[in-house]
C-alpha positions in Angstrom: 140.9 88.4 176.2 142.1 84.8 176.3 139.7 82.2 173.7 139.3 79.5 175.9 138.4 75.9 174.3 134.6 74.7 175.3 135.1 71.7 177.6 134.0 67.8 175.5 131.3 67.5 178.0 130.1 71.0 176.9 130.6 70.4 173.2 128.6 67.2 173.7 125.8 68.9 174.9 125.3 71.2 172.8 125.9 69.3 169.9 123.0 67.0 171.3 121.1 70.2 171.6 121.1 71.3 168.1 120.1 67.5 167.0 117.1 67.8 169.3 116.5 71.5 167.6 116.7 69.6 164.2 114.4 66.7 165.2 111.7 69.3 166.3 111.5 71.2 163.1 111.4 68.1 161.1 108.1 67.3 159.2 106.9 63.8 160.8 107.5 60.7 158.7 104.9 59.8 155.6 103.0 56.5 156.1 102.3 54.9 153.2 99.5 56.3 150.9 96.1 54.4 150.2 96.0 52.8 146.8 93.7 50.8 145.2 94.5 47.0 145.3 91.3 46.1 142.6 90.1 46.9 139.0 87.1 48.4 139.3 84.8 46.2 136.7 82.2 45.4 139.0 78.7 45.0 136.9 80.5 44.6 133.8 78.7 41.0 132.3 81.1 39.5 129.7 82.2 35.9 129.0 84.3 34.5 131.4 87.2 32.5 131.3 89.2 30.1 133.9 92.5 31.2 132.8 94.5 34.3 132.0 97.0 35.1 129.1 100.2 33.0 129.2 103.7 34.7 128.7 103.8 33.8 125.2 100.1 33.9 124.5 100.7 34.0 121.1 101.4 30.3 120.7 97.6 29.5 120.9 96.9 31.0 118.0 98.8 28.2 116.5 101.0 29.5 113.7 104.5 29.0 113.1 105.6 32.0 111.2 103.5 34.3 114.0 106.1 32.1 116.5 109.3 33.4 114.4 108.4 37.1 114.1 107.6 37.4 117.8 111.0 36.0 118.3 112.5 38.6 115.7 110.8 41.4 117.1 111.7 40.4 120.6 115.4 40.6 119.2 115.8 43.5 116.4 112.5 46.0 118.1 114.5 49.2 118.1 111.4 50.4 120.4 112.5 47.5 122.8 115.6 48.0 123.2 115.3 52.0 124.0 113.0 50.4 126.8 116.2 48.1 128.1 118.6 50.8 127.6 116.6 52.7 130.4 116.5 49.2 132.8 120.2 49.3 132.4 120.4 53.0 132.9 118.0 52.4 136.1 120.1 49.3 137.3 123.7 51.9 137.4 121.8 53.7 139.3 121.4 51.7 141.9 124.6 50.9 142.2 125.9 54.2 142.6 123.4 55.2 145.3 124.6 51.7 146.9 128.5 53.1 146.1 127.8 56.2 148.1 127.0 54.7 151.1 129.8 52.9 151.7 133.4 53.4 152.9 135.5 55.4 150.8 139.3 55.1 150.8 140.8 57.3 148.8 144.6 57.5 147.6 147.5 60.3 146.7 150.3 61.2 145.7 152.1 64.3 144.4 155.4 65.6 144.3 155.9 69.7 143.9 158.7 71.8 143.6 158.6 75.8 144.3 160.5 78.8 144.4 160.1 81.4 147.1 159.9 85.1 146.3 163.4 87.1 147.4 160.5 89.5 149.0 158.0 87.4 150.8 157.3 87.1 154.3 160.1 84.7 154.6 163.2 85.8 152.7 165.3 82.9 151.3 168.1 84.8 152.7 166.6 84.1 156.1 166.0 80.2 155.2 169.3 79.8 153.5 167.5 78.1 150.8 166.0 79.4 147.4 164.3 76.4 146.1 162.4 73.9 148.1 160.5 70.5 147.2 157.3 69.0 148.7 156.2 65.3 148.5 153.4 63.3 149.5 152.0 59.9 149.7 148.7 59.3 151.9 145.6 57.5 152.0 142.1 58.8 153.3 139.0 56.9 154.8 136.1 58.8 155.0 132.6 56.7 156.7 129.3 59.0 157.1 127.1 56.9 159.3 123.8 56.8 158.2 121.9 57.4 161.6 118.5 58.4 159.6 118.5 56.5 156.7 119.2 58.9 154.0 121.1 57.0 151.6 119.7 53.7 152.4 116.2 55.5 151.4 118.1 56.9 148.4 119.2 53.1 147.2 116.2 51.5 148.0 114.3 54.4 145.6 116.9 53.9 142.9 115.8 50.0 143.3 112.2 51.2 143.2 112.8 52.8 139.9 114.6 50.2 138.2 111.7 47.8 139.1 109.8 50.7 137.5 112.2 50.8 134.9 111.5 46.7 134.2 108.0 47.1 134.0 107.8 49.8 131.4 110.0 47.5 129.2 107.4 44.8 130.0 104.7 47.3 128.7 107.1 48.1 125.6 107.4 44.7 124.8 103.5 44.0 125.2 102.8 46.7 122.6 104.7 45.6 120.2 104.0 42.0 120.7 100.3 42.9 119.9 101.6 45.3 117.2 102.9 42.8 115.5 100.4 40.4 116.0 97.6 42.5 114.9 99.8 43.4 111.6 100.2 39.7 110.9 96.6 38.9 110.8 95.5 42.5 109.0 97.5 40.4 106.5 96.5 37.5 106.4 92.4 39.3 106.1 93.6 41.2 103.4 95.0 38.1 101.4 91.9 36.4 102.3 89.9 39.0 100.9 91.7 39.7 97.7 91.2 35.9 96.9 87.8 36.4 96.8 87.8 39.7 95.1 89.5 37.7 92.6 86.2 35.2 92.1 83.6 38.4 92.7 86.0 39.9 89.7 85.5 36.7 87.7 81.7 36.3 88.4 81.2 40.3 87.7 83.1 39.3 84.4 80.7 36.6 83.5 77.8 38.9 83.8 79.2 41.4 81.9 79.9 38.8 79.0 76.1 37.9 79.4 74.6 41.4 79.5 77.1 41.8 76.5 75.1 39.3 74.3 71.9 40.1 75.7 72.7 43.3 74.3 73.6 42.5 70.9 70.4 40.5 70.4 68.4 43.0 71.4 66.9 41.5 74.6 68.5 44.2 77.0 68.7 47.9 76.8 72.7 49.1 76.6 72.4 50.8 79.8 72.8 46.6 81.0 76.3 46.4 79.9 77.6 50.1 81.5 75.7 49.0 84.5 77.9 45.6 84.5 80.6 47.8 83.2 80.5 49.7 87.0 80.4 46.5 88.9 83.2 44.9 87.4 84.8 48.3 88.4 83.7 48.6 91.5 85.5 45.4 92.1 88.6 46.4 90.6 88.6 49.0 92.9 88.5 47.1 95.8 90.9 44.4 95.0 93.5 47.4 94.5 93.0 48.9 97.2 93.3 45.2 99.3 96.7 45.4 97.8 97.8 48.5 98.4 96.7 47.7 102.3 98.5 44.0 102.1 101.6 46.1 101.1 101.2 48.7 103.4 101.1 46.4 106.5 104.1 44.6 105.2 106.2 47.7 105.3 104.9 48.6 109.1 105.9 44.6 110.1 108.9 45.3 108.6 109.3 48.4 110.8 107.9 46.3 114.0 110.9 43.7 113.8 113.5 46.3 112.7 114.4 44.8 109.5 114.1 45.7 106.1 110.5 44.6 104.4 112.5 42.5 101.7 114.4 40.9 104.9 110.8 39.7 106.3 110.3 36.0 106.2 108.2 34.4 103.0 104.7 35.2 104.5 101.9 33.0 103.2 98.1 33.2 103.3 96.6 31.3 106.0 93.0 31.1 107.3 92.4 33.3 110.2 93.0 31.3 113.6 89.9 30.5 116.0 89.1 33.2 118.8 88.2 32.1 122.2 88.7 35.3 123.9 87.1 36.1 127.4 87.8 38.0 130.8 89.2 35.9 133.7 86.8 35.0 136.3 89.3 37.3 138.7 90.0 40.1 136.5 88.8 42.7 138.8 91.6 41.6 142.0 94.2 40.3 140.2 94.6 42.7 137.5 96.2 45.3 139.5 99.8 42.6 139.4 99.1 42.0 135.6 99.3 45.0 134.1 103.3 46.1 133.5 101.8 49.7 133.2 100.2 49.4 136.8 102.9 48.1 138.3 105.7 50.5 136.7 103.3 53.3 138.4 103.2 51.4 141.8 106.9 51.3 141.8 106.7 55.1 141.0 105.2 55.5 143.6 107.4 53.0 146.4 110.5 55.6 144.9 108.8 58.6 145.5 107.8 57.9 149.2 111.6 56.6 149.3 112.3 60.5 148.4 110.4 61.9 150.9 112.4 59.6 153.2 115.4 61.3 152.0 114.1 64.9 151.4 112.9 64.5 155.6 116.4 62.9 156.4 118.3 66.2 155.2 116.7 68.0 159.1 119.1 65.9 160.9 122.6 66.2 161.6 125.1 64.0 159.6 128.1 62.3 161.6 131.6 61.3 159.3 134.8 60.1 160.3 137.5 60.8 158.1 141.0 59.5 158.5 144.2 59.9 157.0 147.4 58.3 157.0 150.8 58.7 154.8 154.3 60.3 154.8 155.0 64.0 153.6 158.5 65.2 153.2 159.6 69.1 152.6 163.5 69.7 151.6 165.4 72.2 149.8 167.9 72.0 147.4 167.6 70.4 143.6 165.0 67.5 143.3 166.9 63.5 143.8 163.7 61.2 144.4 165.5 57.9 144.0 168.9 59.3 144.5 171.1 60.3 147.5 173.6 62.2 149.3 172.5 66.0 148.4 170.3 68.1 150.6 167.4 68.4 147.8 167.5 64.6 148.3 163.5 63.7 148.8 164.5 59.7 149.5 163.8 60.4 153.3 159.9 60.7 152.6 159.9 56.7 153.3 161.1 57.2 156.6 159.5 56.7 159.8 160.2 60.4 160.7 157.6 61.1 157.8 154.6 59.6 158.8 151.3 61.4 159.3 148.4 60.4 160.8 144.9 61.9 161.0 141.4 61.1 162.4 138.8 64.1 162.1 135.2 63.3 163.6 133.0 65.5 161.4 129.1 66.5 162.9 127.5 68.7 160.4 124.0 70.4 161.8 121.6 72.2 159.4 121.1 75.6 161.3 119.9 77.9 159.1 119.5 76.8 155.4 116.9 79.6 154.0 113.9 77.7 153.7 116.2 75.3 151.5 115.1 72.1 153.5 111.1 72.8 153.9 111.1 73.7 150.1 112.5 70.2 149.0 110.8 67.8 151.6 107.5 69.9 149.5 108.9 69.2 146.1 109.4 65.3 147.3 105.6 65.8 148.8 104.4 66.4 145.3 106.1 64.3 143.7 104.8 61.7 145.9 101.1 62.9 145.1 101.7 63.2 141.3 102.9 59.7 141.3 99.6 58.4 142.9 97.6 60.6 140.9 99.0 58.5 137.7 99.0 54.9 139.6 95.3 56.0 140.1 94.6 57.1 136.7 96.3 53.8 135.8 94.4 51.5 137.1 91.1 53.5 135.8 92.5 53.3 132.0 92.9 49.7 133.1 88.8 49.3 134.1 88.0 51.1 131.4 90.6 49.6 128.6 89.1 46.0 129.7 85.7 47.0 129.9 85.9 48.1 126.5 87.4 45.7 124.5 85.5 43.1 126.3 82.1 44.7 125.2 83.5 45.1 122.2 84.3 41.2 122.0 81.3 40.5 122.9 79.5 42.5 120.3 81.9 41.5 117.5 80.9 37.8 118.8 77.0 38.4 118.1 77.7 40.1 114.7 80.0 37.3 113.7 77.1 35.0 114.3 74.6 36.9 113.0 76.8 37.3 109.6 77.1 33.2 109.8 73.9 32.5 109.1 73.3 35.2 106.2 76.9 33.5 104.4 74.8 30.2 105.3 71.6 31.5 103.5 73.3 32.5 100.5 74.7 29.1 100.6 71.1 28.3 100.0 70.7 30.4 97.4 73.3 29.9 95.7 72.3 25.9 95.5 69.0 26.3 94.4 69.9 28.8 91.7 72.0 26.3 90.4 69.8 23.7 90.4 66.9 25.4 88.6 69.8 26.5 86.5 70.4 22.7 85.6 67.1 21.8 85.5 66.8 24.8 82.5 64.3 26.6 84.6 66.3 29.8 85.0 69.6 31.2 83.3 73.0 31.6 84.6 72.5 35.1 85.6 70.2 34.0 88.5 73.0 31.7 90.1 75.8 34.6 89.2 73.8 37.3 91.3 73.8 34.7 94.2 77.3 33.8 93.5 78.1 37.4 93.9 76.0 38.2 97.0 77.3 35.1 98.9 81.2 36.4 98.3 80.2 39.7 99.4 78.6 37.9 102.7 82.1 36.0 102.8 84.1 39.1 102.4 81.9 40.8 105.0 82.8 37.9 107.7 86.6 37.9 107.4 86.1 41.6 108.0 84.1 40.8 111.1 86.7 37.6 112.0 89.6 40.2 111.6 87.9 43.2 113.7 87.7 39.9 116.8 90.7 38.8 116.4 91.9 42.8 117.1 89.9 43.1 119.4 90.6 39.8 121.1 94.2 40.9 121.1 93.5 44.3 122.5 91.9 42.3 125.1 95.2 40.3 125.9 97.2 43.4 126.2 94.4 45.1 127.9 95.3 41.9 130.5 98.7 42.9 131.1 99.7 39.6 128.2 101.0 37.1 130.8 103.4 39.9 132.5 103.7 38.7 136.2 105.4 40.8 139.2 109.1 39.6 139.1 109.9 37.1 142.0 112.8 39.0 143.1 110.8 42.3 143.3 107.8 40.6 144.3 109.6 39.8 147.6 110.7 43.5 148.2 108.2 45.8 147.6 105.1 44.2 146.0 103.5 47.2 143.5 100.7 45.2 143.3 99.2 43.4 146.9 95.8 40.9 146.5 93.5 40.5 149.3 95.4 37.6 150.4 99.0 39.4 150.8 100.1 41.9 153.3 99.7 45.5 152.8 102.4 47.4 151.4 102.2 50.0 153.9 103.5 47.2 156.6 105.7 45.5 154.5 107.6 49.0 153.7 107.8 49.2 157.1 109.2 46.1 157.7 111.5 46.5 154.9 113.1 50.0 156.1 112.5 51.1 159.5 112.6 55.1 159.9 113.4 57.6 163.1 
């Protein structure tokens, strides 16, 4: 029986056929999920502010040496740059997913000498020659045209995820901004407090000295010194342990710029800087574009609906053309590339009579794959739904971390007060012990327990001035800390639409149309 060739026409049809079959078994194309474009913090009554935290919000807190470790932990942050090793790692990746897309071309060259067996199918004794040599120089051109958008889906995810990429270094470099921020001024309450451990140490002192002498003349009972004894201890006590925490906090900055604590600038004790801390009057719409950690989900997302794209792409038949063109030359004898005259001379592979050409139309047609295809469009399908579970659980860390911490402000602002007018009353006290003490009405003990109660007060608000000016930082980073969608990917895909923008489901439609 005689294999005759199917007819082009025929071969056209059914190739057409088997692309229809592959279009029907297809699952149909995603649309774009529903995500929240708002913070839920409605009913949440805190202070409100015009504005919202500027790139280098730090600044307003008005100290230099704040100003020069930001810029050193901006530099030396190991933490920071892991995070821009992965934006770089992110950024290759796109351009190998744009590299694959393309037009290869493709070179060789090789040159191979052989001996044939004396009992093969073709004796040399029947070719007349033992040895023969093999040369060849060609180039190849391969083009698969990308009817259904595989790979552009595939570069416009690997963009997706370095956007994704950018953002998480954002959030890397928000953390330990406030990290290092929060250390500074743990500092600078601990110095503050350890100055006035050192007058509650002297006053304590002063009183021991007096119960000493009341002692000796037999107005007190002893038990007046051992009690003065413990106070002056009790101070002790507390003035070590504000330097073990000064030095403590020291070693983490140290650790937060990457240097070596004796290689941290001379720090000097400051007064704690004013607080003026309050929610944006648009925090609930707007903070979905100025959290990094929101938007590094959003693009999660964009890349996993990009993979679903490519994961549906893989049901339809791929077309390539590949082409080839070069010289090949086969001749007997000993080897003489750049030589002449002998017949193992290889010098006639540059000559017309050695050309090849090729062109090979290629139209590859997923028949039967196994359940392969179904089972990786579902592993792109729940991917896609685990990457909007976490943009969702984002933004609802994101309601609740600003909720929070702007509760929190606002209760640290009423105990800050409160404790403002009890240092203010022991002001009071203070004054009028000392002037009955001058008048010789009392003795100095009166105006040394006053003296003692008002540092305690004192101590009491720089522990309540440090606690806002955490949470007051908290509050920034809670705020995303001045981070702002990217022009260039805001113009893409925007992670983060506003009422007043398009949706992403159209622009991602506009973007990259889909069979």
């Amino acid at each position: 029986m005689t294999f005759t060739p199917p007819r082009p026409r025929a071969a056209l049809a059914l190739a057409v056929a088997l692309t229809l079959a592959g279009c029907a078994f297809a699952p149909p194309k995603l649309q774009h999920p529903a995500l929240r474009d708002d913070v839920p913090l409605a009913g949440l009554s805190a202070p409100t502010r015009a504005g919202w935290p500027a790139t280098d919000w730090w600044r307003a807190y008005d100290d230099p040496l704040l100003d020069e470790l930001m810029a050193t932990a901006l530099q030396q942050s190991p933490d920071l740059a892991q995070a821009q090793s992965r934006v770089l790692t992110a950024e290759q990746s796109v351009k190998l997913a744009a590299a694959q897309a393309g037009l290869s071309i493709n070179g060789s060259a090789q040159v191979s000498r052989q001996r044939l067996s004396e009992h093969g199918l073709m004796p040399p004794q029947l070719l007349g020659f033992t040895w023969y040599n093999q040369a060849d120089l060609g180039v190849q051109f391969q083009y698969d045209f990308d009817w259904w958008g595989k790979k552009r889906a595939a570069i416009e995810s690997a963009l997706d995820q370095a956007h994704a990429a950018e953002a998480q270094r954002s959030a890397a470099a928000l953390t330990i901004q406030s990290s290092v921020a929060d250390t500074y001024f743990g500092w600078l309450a601990d110095e503050a407090r350890l100055a006035l451990a050192q007058q509650a140490l002297a006053v304590q002192q002063h009183l021991l000295q007096i119960a000493e002498l009341r002692v000796r003349q037999g107005v007190d009972l002893p038990d007046a010194v051992q009690e003065a004894h413990a106070r002056v201890a009790a101070v002790e006590q507390m003035q070590t342990a504000l330097q073990g925490s000064a030095q403590i906090r020291k070693v983490a900055l140290a650790a937060l710029l990457g240097v070596a604590p004796a290689q941290l600038p001379a720090l000097s004790p400051r007064p704690l800087p004013a607080i003026s801390g309050a929610l944006p009057a648009d925090a609930g719409l707007d903070l979905v574009a100025r959290r990094p950690d929101i938007a590094a989900s959003r693009w999660q997302v964009e890349a996993a609906l990009k993979q679903t794209d490519v994961a549906r792409a893989q049901y339809f038949p791929d077309f390539s053309i590949t082409a080839m063109a070069g010289l090949s030359s086969t001749n007997q004898g000993a080897p003489a590339l750049f030589g002449g005259g002998s017949s193992g001379d290889l010098g006639n592979v540059f000559s017309a009579g050695s050309r090849v050409f090729g062109i090979t139309p290629a139209l590859h047609l997923p028949i039967f794959e196994g359940g392969r295809l179904k089972a990786a469009y579902g592993i792109s399908r729940a991917q896609l739904d685990d990457a909007v579970a976490q943009y969702n659980a984002a933004v609802f860390h994101a309601a609740r971390e600003v909720a929070s911490q702007a509760l929190a402000a606002e209760q640290l602002d009423t105990n800050r007060q409160q404790q403002e007018r009890q240092v203010g009353a022991n002001e009071h006290l203070v004054a009028n012990a000392e002037a009955r003490l001058r008048r010789g009405v009392r003795d100095a003990r009166e105006g040394l327990a006053a003296q003692a109660q008002l540092l305690q007060q004192q101590d009491q608000a720089i522990t309540l001035h440090a606690q806002a000016l955490s949470t007051d930082l908290a509050l920034i980073k809670a705020l995303g800390g001045g981070y702002r969608i990217p022009a260039d990917a805001a113009g893409t895909a925007p992670p983060s639409p506003t009422p007043s923008s398009d949706t992403s489901s159209s622009k991602n439609a506009s973007r990259s149309p889909r069979p």
